[in-house]
C-alpha positions in Angstrom: 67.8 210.1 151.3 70.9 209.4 148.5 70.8 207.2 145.5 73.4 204.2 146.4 75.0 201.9 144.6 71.7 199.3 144.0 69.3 201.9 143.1 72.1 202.6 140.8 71.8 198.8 139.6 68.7 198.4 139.1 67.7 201.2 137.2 70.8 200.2 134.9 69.0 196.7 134.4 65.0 198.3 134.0 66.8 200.5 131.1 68.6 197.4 129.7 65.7 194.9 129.3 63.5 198.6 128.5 65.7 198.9 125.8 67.3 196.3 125.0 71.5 196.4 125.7 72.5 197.4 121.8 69.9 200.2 122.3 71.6 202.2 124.7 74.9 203.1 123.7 73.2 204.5 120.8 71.2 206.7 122.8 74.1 207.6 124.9 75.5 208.8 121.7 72.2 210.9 120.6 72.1 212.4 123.7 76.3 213.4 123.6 75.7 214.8 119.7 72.4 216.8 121.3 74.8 218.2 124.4 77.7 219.3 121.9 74.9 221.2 119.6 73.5 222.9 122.7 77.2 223.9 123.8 77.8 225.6 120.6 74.5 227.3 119.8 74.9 228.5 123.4 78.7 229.8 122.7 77.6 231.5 119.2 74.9 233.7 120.9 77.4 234.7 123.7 79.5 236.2 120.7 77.0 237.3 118.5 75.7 239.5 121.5 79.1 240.3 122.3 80.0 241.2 118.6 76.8 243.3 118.5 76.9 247.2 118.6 75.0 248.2 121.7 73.0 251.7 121.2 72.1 253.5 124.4 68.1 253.2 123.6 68.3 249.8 123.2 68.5 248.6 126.7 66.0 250.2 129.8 68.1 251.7 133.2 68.7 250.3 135.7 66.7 250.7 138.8 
């Protein structure tokens, strides 16, 4: 079973008398601002771990 088009429609009107229709492009926006922070916290501990010296007795073999 897919989602169509009117389950689609409907859940866009439940959210809009939910929250009212001013309410939600501002949640949008929160949500967008939350996505970009998660995007760059994730991107600055890929290069910390990359900058980071690795020392042979920090890490277990490999099995």
């Amino acid at each position: 079973m897919s989602i169509g088009i009117w389950q689609i429609v409907i859940a866009g009107l439940v959210l809009a008398l939910l929250f009212g229709s001013h309410k939600i492009p501002a949640l949008a926006a929160e949500a967008a601002k939350g996505l970009k922070s998660l995007k760059r916290e994730v991107a600055d501990a890929k290069t910390e771990s990359a900058d980071a010296p690795f020392n042979e007795g920090d890490a277990e073999p490999k099995r």
